[in-house]
Backbone as XML, in Angstrom:
<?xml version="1.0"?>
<chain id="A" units="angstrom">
  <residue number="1" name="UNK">
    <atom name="N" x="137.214" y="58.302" z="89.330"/>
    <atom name="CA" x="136.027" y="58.066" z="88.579"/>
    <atom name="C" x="134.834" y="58.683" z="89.324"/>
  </residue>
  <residue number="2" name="UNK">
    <atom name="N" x="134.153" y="59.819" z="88.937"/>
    <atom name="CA" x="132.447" y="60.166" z="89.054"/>
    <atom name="C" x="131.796" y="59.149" z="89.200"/>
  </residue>
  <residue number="3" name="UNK">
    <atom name="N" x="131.293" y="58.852" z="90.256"/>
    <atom name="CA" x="129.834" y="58.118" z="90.413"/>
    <atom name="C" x="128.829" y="58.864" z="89.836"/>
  </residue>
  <residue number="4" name="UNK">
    <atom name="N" x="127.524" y="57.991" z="89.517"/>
    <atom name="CA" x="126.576" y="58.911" z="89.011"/>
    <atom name="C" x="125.768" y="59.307" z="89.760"/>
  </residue>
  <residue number="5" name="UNK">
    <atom name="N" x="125.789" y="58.805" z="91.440"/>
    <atom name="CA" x="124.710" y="59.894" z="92.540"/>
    <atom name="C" x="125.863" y="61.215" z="92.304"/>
  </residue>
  <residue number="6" name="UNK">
    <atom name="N" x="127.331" y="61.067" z="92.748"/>
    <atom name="CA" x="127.194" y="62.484" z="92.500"/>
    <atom name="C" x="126.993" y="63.418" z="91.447"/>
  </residue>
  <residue number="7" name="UNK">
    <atom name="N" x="126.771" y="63.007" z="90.095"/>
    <atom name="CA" x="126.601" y="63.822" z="89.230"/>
    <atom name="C" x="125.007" y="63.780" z="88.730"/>
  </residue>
  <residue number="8" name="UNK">
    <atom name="N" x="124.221" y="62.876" z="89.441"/>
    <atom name="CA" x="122.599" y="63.027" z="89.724"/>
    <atom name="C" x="122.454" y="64.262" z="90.698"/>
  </residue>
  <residue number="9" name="UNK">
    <atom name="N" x="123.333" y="64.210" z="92.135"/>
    <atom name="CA" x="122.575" y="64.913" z="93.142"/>
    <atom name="C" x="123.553" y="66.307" z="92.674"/>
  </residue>
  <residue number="10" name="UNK">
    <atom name="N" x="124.480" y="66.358" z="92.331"/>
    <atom name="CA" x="124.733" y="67.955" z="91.460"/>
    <atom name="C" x="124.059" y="68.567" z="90.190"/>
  </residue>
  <residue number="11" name="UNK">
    <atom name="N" x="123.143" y="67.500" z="89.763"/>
    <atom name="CA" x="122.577" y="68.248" z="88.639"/>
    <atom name="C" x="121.187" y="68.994" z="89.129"/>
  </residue>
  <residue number="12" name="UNK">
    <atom name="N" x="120.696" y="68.046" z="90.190"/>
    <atom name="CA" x="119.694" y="68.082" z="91.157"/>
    <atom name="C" x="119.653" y="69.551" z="91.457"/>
  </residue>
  <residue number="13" name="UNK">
    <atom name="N" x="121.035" y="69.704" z="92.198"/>
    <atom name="CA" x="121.380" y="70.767" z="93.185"/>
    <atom name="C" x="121.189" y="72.204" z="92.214"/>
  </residue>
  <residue number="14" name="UNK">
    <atom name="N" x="122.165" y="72.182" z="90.749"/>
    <atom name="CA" x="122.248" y="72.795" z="89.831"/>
    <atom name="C" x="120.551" y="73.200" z="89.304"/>
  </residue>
  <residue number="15" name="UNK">
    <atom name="N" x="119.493" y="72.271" z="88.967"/>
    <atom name="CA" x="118.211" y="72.607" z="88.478"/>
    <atom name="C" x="118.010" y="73.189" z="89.370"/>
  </residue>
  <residue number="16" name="UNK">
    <atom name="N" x="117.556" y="72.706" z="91.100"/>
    <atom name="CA" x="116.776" y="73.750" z="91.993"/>
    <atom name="C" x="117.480" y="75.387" z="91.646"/>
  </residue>
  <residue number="17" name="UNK">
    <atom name="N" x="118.407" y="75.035" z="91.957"/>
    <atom name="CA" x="119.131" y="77.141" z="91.945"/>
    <atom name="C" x="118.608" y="77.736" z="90.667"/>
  </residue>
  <residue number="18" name="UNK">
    <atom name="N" x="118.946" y="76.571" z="89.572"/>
    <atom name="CA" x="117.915" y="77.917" z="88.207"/>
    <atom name="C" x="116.599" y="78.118" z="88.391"/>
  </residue>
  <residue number="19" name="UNK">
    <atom name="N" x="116.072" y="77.374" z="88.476"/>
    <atom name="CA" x="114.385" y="77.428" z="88.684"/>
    <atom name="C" x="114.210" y="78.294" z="90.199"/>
  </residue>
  <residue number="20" name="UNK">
    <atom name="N" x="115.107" y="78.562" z="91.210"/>
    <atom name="CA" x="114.729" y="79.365" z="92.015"/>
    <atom name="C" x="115.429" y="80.900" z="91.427"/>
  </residue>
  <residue number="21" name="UNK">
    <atom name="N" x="116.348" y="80.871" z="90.637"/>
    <atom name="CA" x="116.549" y="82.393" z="90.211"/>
    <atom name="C" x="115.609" y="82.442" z="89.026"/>
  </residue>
  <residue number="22" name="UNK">
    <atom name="N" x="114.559" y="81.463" z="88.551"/>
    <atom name="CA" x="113.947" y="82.421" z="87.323"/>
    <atom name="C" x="112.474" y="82.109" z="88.235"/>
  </residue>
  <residue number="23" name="UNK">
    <atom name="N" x="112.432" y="81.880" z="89.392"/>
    <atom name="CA" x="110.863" y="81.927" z="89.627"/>
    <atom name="C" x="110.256" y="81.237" z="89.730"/>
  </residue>
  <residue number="24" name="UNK">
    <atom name="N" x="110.311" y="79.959" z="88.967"/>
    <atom name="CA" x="109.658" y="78.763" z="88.882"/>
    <atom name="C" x="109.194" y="78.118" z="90.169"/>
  </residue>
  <residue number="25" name="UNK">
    <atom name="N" x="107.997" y="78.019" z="90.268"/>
    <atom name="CA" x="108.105" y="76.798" z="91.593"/>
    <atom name="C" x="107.357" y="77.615" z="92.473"/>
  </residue>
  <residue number="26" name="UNK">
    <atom name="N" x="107.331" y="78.999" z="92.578"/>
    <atom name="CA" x="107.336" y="79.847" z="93.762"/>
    <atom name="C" x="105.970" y="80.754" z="93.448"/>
  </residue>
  <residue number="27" name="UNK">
    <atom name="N" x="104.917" y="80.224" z="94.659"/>
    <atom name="CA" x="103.529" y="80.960" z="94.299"/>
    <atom name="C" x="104.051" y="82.115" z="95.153"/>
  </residue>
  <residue number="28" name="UNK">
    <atom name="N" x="102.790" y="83.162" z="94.141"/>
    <atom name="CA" x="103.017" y="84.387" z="94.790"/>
    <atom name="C" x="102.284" y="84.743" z="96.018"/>
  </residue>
  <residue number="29" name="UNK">
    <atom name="N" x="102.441" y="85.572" z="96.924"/>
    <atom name="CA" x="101.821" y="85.554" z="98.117"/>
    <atom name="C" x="100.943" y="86.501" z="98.177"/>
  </residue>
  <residue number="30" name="UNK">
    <atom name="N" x="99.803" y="85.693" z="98.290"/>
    <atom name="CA" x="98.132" y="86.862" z="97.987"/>
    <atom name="C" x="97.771" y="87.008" z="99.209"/>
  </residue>
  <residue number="31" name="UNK">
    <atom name="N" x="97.548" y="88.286" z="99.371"/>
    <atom name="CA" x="96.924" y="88.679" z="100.936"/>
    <atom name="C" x="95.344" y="88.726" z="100.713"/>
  </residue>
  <residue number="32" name="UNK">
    <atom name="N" x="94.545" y="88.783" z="101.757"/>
    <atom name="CA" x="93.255" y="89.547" z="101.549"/>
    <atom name="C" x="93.380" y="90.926" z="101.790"/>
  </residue>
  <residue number="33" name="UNK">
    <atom name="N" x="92.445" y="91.427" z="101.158"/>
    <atom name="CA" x="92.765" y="93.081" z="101.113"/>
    <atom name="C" x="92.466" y="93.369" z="102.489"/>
  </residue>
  <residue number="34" name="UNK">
    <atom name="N" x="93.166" y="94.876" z="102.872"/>
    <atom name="CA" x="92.794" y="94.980" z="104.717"/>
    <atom name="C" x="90.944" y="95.084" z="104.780"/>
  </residue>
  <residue number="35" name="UNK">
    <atom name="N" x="90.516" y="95.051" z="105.741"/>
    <atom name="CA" x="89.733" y="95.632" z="106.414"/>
    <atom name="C" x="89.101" y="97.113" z="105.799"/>
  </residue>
  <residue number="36" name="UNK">
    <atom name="N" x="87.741" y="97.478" z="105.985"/>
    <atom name="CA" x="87.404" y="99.206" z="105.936"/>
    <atom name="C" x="88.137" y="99.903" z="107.007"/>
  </residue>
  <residue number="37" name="UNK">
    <atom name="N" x="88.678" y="100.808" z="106.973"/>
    <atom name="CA" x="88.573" y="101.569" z="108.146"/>
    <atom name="C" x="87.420" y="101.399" z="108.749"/>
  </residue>
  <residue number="38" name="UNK">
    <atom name="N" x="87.545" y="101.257" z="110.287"/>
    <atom name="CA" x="85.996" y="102.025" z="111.008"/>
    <atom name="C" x="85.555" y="102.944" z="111.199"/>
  </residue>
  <residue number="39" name="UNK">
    <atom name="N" x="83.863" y="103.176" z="111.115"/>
    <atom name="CA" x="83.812" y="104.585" z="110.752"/>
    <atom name="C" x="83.804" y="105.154" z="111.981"/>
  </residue>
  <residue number="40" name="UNK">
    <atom name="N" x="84.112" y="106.624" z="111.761"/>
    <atom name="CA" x="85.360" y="107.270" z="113.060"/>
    <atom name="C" x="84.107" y="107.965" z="113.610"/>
  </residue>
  <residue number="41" name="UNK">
    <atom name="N" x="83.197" y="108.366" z="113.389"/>
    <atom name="CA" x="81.446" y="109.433" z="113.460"/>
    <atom name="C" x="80.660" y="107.978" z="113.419"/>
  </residue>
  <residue number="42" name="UNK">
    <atom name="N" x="80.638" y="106.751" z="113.171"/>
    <atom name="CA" x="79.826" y="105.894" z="113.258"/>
    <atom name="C" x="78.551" y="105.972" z="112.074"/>
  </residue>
  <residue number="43" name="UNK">
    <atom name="N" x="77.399" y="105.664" z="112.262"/>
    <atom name="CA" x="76.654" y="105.573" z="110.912"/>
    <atom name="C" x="75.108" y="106.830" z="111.483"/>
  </residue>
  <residue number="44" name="UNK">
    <atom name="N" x="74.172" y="107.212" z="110.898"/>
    <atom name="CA" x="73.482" y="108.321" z="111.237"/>
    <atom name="C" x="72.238" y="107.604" z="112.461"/>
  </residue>
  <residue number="45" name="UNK">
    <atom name="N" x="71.926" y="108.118" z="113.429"/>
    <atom name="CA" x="71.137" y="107.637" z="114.722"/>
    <atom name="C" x="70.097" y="107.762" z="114.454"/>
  </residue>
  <residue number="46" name="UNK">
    <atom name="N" x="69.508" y="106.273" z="114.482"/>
    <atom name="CA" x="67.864" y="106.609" z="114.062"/>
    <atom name="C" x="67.405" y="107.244" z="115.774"/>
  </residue>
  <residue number="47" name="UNK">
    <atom name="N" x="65.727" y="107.826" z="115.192"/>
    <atom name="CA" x="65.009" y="108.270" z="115.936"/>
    <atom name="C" x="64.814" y="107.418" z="117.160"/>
  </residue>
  <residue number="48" name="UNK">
    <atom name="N" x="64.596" y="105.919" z="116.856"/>
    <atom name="CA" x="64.144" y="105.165" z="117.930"/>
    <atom name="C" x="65.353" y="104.791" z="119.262"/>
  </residue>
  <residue number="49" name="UNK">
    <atom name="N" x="66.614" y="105.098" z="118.659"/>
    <atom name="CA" x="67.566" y="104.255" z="119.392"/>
    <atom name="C" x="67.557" y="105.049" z="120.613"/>
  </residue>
  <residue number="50" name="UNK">
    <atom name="N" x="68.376" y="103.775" z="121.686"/>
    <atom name="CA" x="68.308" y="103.904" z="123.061"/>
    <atom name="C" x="69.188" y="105.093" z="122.820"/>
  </residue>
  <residue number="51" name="UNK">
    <atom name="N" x="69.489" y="105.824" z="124.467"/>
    <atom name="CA" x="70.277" y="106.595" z="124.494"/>
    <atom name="C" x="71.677" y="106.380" z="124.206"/>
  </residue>
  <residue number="52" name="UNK">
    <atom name="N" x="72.876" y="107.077" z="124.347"/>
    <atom name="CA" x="73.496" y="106.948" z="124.281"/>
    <atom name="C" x="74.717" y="106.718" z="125.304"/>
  </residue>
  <residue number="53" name="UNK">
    <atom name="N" x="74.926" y="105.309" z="125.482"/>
    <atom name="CA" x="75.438" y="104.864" z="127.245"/>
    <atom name="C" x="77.183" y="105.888" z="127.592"/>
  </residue>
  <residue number="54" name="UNK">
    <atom name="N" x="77.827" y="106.158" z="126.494"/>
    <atom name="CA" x="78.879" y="106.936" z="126.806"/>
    <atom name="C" x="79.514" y="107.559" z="125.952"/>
  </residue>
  <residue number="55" name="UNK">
    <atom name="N" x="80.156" y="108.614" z="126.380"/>
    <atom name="CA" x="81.098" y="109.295" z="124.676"/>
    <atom name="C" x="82.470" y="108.401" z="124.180"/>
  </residue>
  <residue number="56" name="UNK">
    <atom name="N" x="82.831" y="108.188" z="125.571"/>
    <atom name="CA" x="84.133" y="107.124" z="125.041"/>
    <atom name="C" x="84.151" y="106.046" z="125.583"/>
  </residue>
  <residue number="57" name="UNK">
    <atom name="N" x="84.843" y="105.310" z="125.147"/>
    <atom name="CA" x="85.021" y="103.556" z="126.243"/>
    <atom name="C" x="86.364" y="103.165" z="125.671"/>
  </residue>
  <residue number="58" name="UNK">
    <atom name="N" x="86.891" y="103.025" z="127.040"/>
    <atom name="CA" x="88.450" y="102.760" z="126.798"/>
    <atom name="C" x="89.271" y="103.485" z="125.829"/>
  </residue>
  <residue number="59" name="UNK">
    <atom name="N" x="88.781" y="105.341" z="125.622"/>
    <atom name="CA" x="90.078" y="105.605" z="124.925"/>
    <atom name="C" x="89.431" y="105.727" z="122.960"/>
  </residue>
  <residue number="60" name="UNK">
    <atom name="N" x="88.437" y="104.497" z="123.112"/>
    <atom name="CA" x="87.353" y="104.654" z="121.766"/>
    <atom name="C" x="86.520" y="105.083" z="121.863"/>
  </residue>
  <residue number="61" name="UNK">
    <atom name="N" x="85.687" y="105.926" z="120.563"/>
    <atom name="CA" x="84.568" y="106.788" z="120.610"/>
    <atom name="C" x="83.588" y="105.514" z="120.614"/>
  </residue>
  <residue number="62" name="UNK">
    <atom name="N" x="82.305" y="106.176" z="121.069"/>
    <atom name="CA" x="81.000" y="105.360" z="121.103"/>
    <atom name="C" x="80.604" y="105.887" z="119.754"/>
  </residue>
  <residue number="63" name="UNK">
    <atom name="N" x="79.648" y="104.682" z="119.538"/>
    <atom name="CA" x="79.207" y="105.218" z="117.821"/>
    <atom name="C" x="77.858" y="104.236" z="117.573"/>
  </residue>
  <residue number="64" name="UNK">
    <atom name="N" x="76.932" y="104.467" z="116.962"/>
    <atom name="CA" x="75.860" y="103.930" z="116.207"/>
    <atom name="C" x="76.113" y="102.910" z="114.755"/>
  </residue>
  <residue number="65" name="UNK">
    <atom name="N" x="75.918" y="101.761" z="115.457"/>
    <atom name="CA" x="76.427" y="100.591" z="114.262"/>
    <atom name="C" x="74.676" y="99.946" z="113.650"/>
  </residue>
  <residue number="66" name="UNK">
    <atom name="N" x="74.051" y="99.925" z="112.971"/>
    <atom name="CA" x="73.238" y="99.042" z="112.407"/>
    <atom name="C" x="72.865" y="97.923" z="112.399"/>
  </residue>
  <residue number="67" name="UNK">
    <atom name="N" x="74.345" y="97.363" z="112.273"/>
    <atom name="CA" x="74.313" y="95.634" z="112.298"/>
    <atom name="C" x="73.586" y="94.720" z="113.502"/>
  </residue>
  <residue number="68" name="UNK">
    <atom name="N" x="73.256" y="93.690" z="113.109"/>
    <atom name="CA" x="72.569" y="93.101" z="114.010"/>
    <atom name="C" x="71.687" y="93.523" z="115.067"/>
  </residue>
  <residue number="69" name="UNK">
    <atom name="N" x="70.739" y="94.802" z="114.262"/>
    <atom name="CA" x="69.287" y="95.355" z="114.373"/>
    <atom name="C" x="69.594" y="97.007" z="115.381"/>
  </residue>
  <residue number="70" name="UNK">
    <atom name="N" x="70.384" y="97.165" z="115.373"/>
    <atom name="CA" x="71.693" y="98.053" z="115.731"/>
    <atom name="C" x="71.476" y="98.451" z="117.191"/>
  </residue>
  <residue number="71" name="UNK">
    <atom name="N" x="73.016" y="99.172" z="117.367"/>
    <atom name="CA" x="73.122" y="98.592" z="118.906"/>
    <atom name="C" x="74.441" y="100.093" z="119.110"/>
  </residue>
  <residue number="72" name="UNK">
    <atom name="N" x="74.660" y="100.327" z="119.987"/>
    <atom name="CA" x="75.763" y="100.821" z="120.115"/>
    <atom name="C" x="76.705" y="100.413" z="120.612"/>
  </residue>
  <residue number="73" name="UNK">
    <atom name="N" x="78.261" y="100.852" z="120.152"/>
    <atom name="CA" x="79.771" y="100.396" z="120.589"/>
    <atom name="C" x="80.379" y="100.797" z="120.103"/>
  </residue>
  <residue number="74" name="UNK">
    <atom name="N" x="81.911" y="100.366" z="120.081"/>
    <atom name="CA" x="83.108" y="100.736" z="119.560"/>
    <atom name="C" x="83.486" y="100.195" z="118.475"/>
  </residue>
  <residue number="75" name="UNK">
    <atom name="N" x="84.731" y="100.298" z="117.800"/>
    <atom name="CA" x="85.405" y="99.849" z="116.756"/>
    <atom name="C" x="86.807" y="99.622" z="117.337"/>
  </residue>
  <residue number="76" name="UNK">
    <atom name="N" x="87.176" y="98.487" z="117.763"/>
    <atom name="CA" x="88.417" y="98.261" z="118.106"/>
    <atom name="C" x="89.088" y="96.884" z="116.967"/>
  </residue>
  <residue number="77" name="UNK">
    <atom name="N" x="90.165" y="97.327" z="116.378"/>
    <atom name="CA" x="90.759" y="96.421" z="115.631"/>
    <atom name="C" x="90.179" y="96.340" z="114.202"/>
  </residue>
  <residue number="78" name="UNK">
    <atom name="N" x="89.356" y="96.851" z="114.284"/>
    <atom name="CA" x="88.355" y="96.367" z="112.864"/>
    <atom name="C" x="87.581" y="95.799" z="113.184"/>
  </residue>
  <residue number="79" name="UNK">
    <atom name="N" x="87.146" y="95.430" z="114.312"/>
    <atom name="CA" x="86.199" y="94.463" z="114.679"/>
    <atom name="C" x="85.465" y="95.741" z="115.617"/>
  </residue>
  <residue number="80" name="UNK">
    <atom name="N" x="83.700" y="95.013" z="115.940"/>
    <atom name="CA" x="82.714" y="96.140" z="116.309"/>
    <atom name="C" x="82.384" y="95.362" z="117.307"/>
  </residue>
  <residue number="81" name="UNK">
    <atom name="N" x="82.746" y="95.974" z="118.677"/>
    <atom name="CA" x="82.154" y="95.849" z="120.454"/>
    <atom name="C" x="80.888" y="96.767" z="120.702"/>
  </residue>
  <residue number="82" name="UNK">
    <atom name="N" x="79.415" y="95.456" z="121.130"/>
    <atom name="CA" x="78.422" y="96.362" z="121.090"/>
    <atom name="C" x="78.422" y="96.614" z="122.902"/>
  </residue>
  <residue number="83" name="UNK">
    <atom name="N" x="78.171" y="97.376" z="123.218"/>
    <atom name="CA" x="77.886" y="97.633" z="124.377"/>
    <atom name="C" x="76.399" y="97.655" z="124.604"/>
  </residue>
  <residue number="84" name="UNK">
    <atom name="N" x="75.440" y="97.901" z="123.928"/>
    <atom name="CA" x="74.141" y="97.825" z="124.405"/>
    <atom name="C" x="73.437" y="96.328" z="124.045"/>
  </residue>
  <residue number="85" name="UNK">
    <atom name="N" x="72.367" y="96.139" z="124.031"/>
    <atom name="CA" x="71.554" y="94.777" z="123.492"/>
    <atom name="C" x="70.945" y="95.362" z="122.278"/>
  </residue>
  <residue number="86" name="UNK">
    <atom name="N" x="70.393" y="95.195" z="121.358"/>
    <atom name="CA" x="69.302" y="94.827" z="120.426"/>
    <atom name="C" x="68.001" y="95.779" z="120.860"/>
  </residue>
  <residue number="87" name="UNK">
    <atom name="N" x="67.804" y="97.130" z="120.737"/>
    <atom name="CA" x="66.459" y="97.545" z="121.168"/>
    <atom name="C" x="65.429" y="97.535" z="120.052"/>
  </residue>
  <residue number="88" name="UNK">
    <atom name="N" x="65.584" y="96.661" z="119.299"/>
    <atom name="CA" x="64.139" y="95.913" z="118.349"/>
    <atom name="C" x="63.839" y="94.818" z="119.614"/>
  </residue>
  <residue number="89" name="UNK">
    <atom name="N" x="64.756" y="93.691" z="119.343"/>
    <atom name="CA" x="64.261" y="92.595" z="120.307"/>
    <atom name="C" x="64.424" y="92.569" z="121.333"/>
  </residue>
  <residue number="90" name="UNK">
    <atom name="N" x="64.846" y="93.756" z="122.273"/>
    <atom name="CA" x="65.487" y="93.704" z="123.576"/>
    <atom name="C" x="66.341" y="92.783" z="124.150"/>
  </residue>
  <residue number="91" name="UNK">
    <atom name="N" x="67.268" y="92.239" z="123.403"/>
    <atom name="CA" x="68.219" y="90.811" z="123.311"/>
    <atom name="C" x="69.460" y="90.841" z="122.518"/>
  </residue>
  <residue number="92" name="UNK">
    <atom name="N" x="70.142" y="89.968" z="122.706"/>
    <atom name="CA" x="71.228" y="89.505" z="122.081"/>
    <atom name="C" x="71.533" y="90.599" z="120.554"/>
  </residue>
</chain>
């Protein structure tokens, strides 16, 4: 004689496998889109900016970034290393 756990936990067993071969159940996996490339020439050098402290650092070009009142550095990872300070505020 069938008990009815086992023909509960086989029907059980039986639903998960269809619903995993038609999809059901299963979010799709959203990435964030990558990153920009970094720009490889950097952005155009205003008149005022400090000099320019080196051509390469570690292997990366030096480059003119804007951000945060602009500054010069690298592009490593996607992420931007300033090497100089702030020559608006002479700071951070």
């Amino acid at each position: 004689m069938t008990s009815i756990k086992t023909i509960l936990s086989t029907g059980a067993v039986a639903g998960g496998l269809g619903a995993a071969l038609l999809g059901l159940g299963a979010v799709p996996a959203l990435a964030d889109p990558p990153p920009p490339p970094p720009p490889a020439l950097g952005e155009p050098v205003p008149a005022w900016a400090p000099p320019k402290p080196a051509e390469v650092w570690i292997g990366q070009p030096v480059v003119w970034h804007s951000g945060w009142g602009g500054r010069w550095g690298v592009w490593v990872n996607g992420g931007f290393i300033p090497l100089t300070s702030n020559p608006v505020t002479n700071g951070g």
